[in-house]
N, C-alpha and C positions, 0 to 999 in steps of 0.2 A: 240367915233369918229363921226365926223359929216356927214363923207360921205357913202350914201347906201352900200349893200355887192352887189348884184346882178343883172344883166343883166335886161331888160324889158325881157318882154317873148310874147310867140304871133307871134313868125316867125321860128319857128319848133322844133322838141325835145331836140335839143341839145342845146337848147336857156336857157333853163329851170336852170336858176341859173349860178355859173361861177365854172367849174368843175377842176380849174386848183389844189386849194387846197386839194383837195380829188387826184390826180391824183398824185401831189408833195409826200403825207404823203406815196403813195405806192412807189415811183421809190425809189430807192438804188443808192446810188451815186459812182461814176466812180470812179478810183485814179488815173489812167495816162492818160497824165503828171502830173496831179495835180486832185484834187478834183470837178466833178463837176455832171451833172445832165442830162441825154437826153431825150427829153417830146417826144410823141405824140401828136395830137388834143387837141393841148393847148388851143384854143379860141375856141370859139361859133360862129354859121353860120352868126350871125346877122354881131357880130364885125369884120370876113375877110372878109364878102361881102362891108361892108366897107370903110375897106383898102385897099381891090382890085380897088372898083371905086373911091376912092380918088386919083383926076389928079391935083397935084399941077402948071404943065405946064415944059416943056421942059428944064428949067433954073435948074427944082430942079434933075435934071438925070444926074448922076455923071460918067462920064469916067475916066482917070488918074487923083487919084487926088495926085498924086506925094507921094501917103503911106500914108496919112492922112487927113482924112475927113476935119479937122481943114481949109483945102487950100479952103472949099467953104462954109464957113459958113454963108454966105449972105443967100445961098442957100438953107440951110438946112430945114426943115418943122417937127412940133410937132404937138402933139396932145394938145394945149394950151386951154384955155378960151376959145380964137376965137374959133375953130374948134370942142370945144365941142357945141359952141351955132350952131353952122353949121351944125351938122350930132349928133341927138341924140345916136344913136347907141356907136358912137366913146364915148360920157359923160356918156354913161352907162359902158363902156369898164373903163374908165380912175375909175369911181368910183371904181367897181369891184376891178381892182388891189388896191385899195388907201382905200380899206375897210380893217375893224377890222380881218377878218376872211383870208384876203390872208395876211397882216403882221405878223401874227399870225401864218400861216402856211411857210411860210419865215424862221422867225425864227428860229421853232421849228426844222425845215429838214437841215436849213444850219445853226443853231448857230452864228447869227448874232442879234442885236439891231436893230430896225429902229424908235424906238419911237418918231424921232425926223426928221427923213428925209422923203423928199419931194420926189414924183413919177415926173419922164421924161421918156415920151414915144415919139418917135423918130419913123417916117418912112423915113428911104434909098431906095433910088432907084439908081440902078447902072446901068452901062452896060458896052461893051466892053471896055477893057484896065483898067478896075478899078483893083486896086488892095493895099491891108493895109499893110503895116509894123508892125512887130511885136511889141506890146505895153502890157502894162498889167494892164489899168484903175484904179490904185492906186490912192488914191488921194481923193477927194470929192466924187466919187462914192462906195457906200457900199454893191452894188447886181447888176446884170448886166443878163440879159435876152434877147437873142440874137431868134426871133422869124419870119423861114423862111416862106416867104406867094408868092413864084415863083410856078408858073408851068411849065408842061412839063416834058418830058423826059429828057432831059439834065439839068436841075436846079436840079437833086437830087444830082447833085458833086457841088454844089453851095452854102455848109453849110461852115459856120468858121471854121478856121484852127485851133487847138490849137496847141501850137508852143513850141520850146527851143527858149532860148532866141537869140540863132544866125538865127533864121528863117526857121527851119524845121518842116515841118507839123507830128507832132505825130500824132494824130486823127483829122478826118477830121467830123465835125458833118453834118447828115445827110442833105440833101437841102429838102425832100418832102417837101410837101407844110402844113401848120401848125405844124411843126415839132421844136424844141428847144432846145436848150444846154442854161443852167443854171451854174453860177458859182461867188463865191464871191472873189471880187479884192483882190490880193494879191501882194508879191511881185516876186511869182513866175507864175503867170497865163498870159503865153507870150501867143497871139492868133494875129488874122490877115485874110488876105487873099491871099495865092498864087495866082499868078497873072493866068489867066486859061481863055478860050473860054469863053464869056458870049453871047448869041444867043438869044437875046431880052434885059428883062430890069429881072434884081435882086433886089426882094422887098423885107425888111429884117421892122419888127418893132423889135426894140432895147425899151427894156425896162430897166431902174436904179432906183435904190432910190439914191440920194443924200443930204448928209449931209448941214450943213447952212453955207459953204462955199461957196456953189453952187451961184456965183454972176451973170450968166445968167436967170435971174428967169422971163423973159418970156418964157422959155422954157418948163416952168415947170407945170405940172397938174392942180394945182389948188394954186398956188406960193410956197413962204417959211411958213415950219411948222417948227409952235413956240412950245415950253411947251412939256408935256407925256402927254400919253394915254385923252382921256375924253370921 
């Protein structure tokens, strides 16, 4: 694989490498509704200090978007080329997941391929009135990583909803802040978000691999991946 496994280091212990795959091989996956994975301290200090101060500007802070992100995609904001040549941090973040050693660890916990899919990493920012319809990301997406970076007191009811498919929140994953619900698209993995108080802004990075269908590929890490393994 051409791209590094781990983090720079030099801005404090937790820096020290990217501890998600060691953290993935321990958790035990959930089964209702469906199958999926709840993290703690998924990232490293360097990569949420980051994302905390990355201010895309007022355009990209999503209120109602009528159930679906889809309604402001002018809007939306990645961790692309650009933004990696912008904020080291973020290109050491984007390698880390897009290394040998988190696809590898991927796999091995969720029994899934990616030998050939592309990493999109996605920061949301919401606020009041936002709220998702129940979907279940089938389709070109093959892993889906929903990774809450809110504070406060009240952002801990600020986690994704996982759903039935008529829009009832079975579990609600946790909102702390570096906190995760993991799970691979299926055609039963309804999720969302009850529409609820939001008392500031809700910052969620979403992370996918997606397949070479994925015809957005400015969104994408480091573009379309061709070929297996190298």
């Amino acid at each position: 694989m051409s791209h590094g496994a781990s983090l720079s280091q030099g801005t404090g212990a937790s820096d020290v490498g990217f501890a998600l795959p060691a953290l993935l091989a321990r958790t035990v996956a959930a089964r209702t509704p469906y199958a999926h994975w709840l993290l703690n301290d998924v990232l490293p200090t360097s990569a949420c200090d980051a994302l905390e101060e990355w201010d895309p500007g007022a355009q990209a802070i999503a209120g109602d978007v009528e159930g679906r992100r889809e309604t402001r995609n002018a809007h939306r904001v990645f961790v692309n080329a650009e933004t990696r040549a912008r904020d080291p941090r973020l290109d050491s973040l984007a390698h880390a997941f897009d290394s040998e050693t988190m696809r590898s660890a991927f796999e091995q916990s969720c029994g899934i391929a990616l030998d050939t899919a592309a990493l999109r990493l996605e920061l949301c920012l919401d606020t009041d009135g936002f709220w998702l319809a129940p979907h279940t990301d089938i389709g070109a997406k093959k892993l889906t990583l929903l990774v809450s970076l809110s504070r406060g007191a009240e952002s801990a009811d600020w986690g994704t909803d996982l759903m039935t498919q008529e829009g009832e929140s079975v579990v609600r994953a946790p909102g702390a802040f570096n906190s995760a619900v993991l799970f691979i698209p299926a055609d039963n993995t309804w999720h969302g978000f009850v529409r609820r108080p939001i008392s500031g802004v809700r910052r969620t990075l979403i992370v996918n691999f997606v397949d070479d269908s994925w015809r957005a590929v400015h969104e994408l890490a480091f573009g379309p991946r061709t070929g297996t393994r190298h």
